[in-house]
DRENDO-1510 file (C-alpha; in Angstrom, 1 decimal, always signed):
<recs>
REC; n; res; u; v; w
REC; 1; UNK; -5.9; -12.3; +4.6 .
REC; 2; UNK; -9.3; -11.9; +6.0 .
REC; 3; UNK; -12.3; -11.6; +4.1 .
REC; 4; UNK; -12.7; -8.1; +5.4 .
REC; 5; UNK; -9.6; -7.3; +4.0 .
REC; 6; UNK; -9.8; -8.7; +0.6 .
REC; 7; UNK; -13.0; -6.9; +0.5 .
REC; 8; UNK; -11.3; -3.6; +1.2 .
REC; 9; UNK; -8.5; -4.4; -1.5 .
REC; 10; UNK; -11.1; -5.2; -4.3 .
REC; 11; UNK; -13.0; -2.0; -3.3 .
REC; 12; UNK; -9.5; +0.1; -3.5 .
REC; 13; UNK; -9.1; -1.1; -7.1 .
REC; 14; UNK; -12.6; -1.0; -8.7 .
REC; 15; UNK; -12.1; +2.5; -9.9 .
REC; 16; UNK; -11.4; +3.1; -13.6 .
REC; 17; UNK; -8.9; +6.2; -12.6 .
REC; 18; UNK; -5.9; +4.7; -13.2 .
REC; 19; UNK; -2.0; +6.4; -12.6 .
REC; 20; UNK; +0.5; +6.3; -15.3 .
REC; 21; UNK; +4.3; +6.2; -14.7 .
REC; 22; UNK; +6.8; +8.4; -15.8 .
REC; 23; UNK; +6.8; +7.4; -19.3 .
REC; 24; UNK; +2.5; +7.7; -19.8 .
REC; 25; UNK; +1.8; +3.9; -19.4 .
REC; 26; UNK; -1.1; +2.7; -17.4 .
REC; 27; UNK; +0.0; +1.6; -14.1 .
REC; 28; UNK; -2.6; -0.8; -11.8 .
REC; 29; UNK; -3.7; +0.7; -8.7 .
REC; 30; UNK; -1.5; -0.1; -4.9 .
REC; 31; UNK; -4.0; -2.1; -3.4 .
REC; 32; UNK; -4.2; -4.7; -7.2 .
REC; 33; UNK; -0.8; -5.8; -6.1 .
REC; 34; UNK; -1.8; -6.7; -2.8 .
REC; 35; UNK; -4.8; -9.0; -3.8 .
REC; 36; UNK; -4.3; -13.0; -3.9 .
REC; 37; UNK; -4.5; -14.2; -7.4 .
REC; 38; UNK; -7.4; -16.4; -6.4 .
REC; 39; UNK; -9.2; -12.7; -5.5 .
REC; 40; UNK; -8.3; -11.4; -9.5 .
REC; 41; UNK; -11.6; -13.3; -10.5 .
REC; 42; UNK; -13.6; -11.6; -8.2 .
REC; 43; UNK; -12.0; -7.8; -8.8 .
REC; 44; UNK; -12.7; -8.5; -12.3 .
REC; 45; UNK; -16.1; -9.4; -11.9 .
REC; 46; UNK; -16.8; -6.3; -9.7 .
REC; 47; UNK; -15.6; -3.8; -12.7 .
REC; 48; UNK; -17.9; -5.1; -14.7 .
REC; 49; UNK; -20.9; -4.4; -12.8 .
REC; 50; UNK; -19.1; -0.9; -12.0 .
REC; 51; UNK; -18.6; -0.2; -15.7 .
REC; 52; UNK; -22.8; -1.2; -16.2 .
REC; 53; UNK; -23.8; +0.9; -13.4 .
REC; 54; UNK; -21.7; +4.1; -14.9 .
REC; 55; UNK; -22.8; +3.2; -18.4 .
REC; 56; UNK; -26.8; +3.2; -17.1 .
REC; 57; UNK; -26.0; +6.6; -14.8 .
REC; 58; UNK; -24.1; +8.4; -17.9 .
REC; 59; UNK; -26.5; +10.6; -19.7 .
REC; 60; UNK; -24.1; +9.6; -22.9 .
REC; 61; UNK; -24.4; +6.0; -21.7 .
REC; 62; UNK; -20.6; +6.1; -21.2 .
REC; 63; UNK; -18.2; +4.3; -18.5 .
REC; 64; UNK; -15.6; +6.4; -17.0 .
REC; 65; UNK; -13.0; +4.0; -19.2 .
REC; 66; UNK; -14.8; +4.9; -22.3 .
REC; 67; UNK; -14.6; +8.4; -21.7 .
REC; 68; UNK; -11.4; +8.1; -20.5 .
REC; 69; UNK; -10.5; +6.2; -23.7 .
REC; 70; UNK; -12.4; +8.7; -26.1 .
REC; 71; UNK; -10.3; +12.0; -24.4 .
REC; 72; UNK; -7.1; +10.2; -25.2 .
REC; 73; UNK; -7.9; +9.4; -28.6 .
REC; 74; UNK; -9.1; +12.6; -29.2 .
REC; 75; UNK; -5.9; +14.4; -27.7 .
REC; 76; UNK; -6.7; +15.4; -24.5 .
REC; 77; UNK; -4.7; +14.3; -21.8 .
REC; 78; UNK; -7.0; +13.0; -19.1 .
REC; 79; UNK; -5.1; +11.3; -16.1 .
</recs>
């Protein structure tokens, strides 16, 4: 796999929107099963600065997981 390409993989799966299956569970994006496991690290890594930098843009202060967390334990069903 090129780096261009693992690049593009870490990119697709930085995003806290995550799909859930059937059943409501939490389902990793497409392109997470398509990274090496050496590449994990680095994905990882990247969320973490992408949570900080939606946390420091939020006028709440909030990451999109937070909030995403918050909605579902107040009852509403966010996707």
């Amino acid at each position: 796999m090129s780096d261009r390409d693992r690049d593009a993989l870490i990119e697709a799966a930085l995003t806290a929107y995550r799909d859930r299956d059937r059943d409501g569970r939490l389902v990793p994006p497409p392109a997470w099963w398509d990274l090496p496991p050496d590449a994990l690290d680095d994905l990882f890594e990247a969320q973490l600065l992408a949570r900080d930098v939606e946390r420091r843009t939020d006028p709440d202060g909030m990451s999109g997981t937070a909030r995403a967390v918050l909605g579902r334990i107040g009852g509403e069903m966010t996707r």
